[in-house]
VEXSEMI-303155 format. One record per residue (C-alpha): residue number from 1; x, y, z; residue in three letters. Coordinates in steps of 0.1 Angstrom, whole numbers. Layout:
<martis>
<k=NUM	u=X	v=Y	w=Z	r=ala>
...
</martis>
This chain:
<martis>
<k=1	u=-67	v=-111	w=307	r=unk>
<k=2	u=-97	v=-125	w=287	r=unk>
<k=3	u=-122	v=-98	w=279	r=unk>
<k=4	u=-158	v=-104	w=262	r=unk>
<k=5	u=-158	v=-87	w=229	r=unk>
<k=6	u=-182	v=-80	w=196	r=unk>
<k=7	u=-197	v=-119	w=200	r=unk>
<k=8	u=-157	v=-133	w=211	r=unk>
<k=9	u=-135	v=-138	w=234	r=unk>
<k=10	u=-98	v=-120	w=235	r=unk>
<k=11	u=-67	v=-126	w=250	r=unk>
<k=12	u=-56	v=-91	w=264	r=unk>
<k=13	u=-27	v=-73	w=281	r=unk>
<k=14	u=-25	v=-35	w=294	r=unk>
<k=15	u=12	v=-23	w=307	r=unk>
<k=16	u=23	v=8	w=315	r=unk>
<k=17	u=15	v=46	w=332	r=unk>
<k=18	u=-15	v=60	w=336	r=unk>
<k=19	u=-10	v=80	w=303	r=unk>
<k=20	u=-31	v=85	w=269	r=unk>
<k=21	u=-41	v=50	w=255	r=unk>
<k=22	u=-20	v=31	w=226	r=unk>
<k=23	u=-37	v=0	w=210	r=unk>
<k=24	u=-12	v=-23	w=190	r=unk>
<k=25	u=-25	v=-49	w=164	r=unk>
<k=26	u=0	v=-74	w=156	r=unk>
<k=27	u=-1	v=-90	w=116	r=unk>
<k=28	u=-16	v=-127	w=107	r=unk>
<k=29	u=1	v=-157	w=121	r=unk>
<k=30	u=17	v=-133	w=147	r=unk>
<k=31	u=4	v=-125	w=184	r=unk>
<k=32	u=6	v=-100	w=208	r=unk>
<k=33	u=40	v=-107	w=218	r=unk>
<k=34	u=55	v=-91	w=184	r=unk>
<k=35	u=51	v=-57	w=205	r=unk>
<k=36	u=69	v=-65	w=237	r=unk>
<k=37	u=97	v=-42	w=224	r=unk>
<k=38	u=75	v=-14	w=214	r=unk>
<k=39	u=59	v=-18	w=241	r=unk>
<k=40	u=91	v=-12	w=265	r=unk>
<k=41	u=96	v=17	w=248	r=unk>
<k=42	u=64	v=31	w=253	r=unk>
<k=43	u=53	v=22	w=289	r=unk>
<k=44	u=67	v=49	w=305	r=unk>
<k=45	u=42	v=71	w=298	r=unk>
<k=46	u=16	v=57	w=277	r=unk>
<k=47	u=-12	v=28	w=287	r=unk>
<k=48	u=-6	v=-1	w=261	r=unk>
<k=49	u=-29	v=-24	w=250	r=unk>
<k=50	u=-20	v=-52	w=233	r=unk>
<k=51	u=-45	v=-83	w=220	r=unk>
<k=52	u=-46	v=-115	w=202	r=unk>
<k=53	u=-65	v=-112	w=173	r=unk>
<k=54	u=-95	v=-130	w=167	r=unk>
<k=55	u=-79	v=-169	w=158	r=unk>
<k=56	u=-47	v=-158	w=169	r=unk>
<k=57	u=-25	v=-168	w=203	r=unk>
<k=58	u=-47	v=-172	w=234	r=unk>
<k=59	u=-82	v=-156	w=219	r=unk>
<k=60	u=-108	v=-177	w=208	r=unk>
<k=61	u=-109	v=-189	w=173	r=unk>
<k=62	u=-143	v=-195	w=159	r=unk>
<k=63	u=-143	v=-214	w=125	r=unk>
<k=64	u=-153	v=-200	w=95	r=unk>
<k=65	u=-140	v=-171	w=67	r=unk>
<k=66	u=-139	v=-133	w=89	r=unk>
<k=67	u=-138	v=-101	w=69	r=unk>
<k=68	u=-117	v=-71	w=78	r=unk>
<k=69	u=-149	v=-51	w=93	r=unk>
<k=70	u=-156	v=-80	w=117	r=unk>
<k=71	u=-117	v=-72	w=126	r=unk>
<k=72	u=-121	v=-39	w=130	r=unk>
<k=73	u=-149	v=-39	w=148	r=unk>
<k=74	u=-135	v=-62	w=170	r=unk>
<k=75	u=-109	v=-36	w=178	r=unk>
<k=76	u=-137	v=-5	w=184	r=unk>
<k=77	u=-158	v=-35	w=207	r=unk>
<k=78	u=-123	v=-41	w=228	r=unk>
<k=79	u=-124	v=-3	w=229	r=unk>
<k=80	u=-160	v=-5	w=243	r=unk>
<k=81	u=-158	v=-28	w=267	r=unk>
<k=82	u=-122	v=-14	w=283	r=unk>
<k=83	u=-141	v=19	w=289	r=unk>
<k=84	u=-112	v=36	w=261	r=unk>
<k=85	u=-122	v=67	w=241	r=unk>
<k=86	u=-96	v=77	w=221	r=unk>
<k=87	u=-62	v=62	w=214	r=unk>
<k=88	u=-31	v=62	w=195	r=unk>
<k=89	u=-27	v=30	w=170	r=unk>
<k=90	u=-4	v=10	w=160	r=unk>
<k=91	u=-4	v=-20	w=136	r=unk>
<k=92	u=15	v=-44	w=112	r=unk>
<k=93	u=8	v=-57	w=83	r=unk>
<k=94	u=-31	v=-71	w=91	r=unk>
<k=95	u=-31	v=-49	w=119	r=unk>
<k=96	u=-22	v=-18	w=94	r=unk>
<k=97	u=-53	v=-30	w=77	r=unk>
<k=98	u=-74	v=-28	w=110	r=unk>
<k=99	u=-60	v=6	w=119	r=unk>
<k=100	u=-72	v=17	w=87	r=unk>
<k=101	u=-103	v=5	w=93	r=unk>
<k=102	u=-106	v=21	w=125	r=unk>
<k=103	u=-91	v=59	w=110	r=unk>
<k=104	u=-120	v=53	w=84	r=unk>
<k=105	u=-151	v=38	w=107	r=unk>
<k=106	u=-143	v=50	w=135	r=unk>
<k=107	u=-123	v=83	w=132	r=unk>
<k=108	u=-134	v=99	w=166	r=unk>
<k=109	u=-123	v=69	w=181	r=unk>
<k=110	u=-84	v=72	w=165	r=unk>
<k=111	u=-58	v=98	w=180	r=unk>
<k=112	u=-31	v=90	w=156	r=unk>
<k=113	u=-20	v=55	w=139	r=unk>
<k=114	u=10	v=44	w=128	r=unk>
<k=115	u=6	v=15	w=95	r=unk>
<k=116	u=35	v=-5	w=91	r=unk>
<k=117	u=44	v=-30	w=66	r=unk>
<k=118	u=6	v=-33	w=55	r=unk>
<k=119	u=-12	v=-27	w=21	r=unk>
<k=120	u=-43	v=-6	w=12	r=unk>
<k=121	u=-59	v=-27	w=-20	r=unk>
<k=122	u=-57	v=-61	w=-31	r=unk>
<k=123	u=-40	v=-72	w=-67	r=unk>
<k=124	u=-49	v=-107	w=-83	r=unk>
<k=125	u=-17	v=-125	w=-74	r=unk>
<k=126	u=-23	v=-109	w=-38	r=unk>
<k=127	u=-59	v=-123	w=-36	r=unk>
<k=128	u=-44	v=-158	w=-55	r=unk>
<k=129	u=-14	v=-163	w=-30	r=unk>
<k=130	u=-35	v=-164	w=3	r=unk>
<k=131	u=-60	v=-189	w=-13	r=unk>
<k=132	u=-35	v=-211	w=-21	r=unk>
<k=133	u=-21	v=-205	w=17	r=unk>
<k=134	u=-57	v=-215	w=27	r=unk>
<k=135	u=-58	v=-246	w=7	r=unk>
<k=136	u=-20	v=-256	w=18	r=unk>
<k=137	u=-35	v=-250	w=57	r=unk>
<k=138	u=-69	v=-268	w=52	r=unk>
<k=139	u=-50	v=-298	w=41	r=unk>
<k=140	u=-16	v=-298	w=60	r=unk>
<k=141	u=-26	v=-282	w=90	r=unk>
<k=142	u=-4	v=-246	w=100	r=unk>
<k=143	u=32	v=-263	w=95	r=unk>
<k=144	u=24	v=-267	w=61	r=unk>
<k=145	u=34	v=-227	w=61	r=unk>
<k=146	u=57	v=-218	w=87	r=unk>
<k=147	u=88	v=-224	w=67	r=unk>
<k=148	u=75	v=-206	w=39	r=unk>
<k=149	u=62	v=-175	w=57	r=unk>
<k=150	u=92	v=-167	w=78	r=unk>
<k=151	u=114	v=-167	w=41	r=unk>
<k=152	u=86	v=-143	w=28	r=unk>
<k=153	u=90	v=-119	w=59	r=unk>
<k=154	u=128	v=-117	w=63	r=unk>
<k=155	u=156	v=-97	w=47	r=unk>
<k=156	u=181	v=-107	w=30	r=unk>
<k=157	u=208	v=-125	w=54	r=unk>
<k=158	u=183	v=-123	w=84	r=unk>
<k=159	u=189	v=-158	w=92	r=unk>
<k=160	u=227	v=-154	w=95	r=unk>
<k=161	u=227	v=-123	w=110	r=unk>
<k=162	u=194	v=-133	w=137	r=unk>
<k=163	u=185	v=-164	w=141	r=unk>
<k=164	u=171	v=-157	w=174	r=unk>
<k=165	u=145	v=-137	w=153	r=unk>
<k=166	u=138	v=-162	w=127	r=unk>
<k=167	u=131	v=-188	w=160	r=unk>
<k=168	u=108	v=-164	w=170	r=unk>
<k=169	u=89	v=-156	w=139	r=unk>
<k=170	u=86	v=-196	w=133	r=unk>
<k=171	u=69	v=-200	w=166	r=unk>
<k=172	u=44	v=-177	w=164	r=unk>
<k=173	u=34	v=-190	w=127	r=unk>
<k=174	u=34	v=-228	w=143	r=unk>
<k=175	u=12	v=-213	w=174	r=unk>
<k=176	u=-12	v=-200	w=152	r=unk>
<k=177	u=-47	v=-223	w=151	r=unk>
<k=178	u=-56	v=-233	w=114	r=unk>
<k=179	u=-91	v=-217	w=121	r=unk>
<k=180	u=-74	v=-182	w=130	r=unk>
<k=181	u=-55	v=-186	w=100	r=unk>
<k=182	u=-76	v=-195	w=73	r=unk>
<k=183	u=-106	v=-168	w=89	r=unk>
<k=184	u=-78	v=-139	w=89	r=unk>
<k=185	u=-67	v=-152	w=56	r=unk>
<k=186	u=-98	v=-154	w=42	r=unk>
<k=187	u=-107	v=-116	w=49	r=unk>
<k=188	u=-75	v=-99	w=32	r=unk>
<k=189	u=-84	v=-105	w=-5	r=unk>
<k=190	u=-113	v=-85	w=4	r=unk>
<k=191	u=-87	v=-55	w=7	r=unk>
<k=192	u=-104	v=-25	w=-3	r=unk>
<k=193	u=-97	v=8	w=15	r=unk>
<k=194	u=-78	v=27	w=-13	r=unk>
<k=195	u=-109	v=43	w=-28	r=unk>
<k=196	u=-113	v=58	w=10	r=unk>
<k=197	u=-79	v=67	w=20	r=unk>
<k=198	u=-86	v=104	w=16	r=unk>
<k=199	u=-111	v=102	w=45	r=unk>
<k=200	u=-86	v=101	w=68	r=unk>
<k=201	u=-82	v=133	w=92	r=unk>
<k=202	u=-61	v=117	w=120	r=unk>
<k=203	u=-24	v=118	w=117	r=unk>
<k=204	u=-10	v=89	w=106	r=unk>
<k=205	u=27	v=77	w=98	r=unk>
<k=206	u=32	v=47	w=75	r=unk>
<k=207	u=62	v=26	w=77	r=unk>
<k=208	u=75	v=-1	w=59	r=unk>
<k=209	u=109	v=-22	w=56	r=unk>
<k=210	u=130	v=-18	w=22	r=unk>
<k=211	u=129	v=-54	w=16	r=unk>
<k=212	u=93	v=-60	w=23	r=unk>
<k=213	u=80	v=-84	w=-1	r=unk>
<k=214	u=44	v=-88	w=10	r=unk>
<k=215	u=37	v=-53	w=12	r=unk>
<k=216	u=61	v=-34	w=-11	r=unk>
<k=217	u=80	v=-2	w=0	r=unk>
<k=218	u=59	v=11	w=-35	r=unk>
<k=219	u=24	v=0	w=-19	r=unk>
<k=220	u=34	v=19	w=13	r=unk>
<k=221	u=47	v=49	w=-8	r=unk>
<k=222	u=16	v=53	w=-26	r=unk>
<k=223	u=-6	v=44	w=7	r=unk>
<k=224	u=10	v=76	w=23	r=unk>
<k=225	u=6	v=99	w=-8	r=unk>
<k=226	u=-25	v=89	w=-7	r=unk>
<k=227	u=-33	v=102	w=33	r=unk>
<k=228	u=-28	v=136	w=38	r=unk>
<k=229	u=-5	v=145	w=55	r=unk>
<k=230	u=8	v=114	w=67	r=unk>
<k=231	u=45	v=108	w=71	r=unk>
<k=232	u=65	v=80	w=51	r=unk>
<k=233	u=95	v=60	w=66	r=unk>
<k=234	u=115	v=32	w=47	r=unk>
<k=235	u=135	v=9	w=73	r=unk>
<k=236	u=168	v=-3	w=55	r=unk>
<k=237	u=177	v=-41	w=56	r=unk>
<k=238	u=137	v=-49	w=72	r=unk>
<k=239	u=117	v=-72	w=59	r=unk>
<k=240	u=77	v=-77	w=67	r=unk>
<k=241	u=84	v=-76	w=101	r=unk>
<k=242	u=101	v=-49	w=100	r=unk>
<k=243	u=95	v=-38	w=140	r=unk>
<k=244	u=115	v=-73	w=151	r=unk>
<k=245	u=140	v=-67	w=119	r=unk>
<k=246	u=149	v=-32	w=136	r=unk>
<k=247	u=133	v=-28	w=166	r=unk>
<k=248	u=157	v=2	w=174	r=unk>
<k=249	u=147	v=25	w=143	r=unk>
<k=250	u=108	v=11	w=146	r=unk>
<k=251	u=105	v=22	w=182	r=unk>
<k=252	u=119	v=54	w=181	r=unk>
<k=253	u=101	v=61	w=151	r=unk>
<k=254	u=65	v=53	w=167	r=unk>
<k=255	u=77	v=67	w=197	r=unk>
<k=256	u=83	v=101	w=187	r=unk>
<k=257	u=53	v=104	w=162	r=unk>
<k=258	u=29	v=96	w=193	r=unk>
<k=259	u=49	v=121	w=214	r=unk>
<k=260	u=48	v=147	w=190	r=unk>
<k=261	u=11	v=144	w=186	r=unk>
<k=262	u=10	v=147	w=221	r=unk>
<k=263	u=30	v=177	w=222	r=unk>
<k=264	u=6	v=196	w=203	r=unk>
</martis>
């Protein structure tokens, strides 16, 4: 469904019981579908949403550079306008960045989070990389990328032992408009939540794959020291996207954090 949003228009899907809320924010270049598996595993009694992103799958994709509080306040407006009060969160790699957003704008708003595979603060050759992905976009257009980003994101071997998931990561790079990428882009080396980490109350566990080369199992170690009381899980032979790499240990990990913050 298409729902009317902070000055946009998103692409939206709810599944599941009527149970407390999750919200799932997938990473850049990726779309809502990159939680169909979590999503499965949470349906049965939880209400997921999932959304496009602003540029990303079927949402609209307005041109010109967004920041990361124009992303997460597109998350607290698709909050606002779906009638949601409080929810769990989950998100992946730009989506960890939005979730921290939200636990620090918006911390009524957050039940828990989970942050996978996502950084906290920006470094020069961070910052330096995603310009030059901007430039290689602006002038070959989004397939100037796609082979390049899926190597980034994957383990070692992934292609010979999935290629089904390599398929899948490459299509929903190529799917991604050049306006939703270069915005998104354009926001990240703006990165700057690690002075604020301490703020957080909610409970939050951070996850991250062992071979994760765009946000380093060290980044997520020290993202998680820096949270109190958050918990810290390293998925072995994972890359970026660590929830397709190993769906299996990813779902039952954000599974049973939500559960037992429900529990409580």
């Amino acid at each position: 469904m298409q729902v009317s949003a902070n000055g946009s228009t998103f692409n939206c899907r709810i599944d599941g019981a009527d149970g407390p809320w999750v919200m799932l924010s997938h990473g850049l270049a990726t779309d809502l579908t990159m939680w169909d598996e979590l999503t499965g595993a949470l349906k049965d009694r939880y209400r997921v949403l999932r959304y496009d992103a602003r540029g990303h799958g079927a949402s609209a994709a307005p041109a010109g550079d967004y920041s990361l509080d124009l992303l997460v306040d597109d998350a607290a407006a698709l909050l606002d306008a779906l009638d949601v009060k409080q929810t769990h969160f989950a998100g992946l790699s730009m989506g960890g960045m939005i979730g921290l957003g939200m636990l620090i704008k918006h911390p009524q708003r957050m039940k828990s989070a989970a942050i996978a595979d996502s950084r906290h603060t920006t470094t020069p050759d961070f910052t330096q990389a995603w310009l030059d992905r901007i430039a290689a976009v602006r002038k070959g257009g989004i397939e100037a990328v796609v082979a390049s980003t899926v190597s980034r994101w994957s383990s070692e071997g992934l292609a010979e032992r999935n290629p089904a998931a390599i398929a899948r990561m490459e299509a929903m790079v190529r799917g991604t408009s050049a306006n939703g990428y270069c915005g998104c882009a354009a926001a990240l080396p703006r990165l700057n939540y690690g002075s604020r980490l301490s703020e957080i109350k909610a409970p939050t566990l951070v996850l991250c794959g062992d071979e994760d080369h765009g946000a380093p199992p060290e980044n997520s170690r020290q993202m998680s020291a820096m949270i109190k009381g958050s918990r810290f899980l390293e998925i072995k032979q994972a890359g970026h996207i660590s929830n397709i790499e190993q769906p299996g240990i990813f779902n039952d990990a954000v599974r049973g954090f939500f559960n037992g913050i429900e529990a409580r």
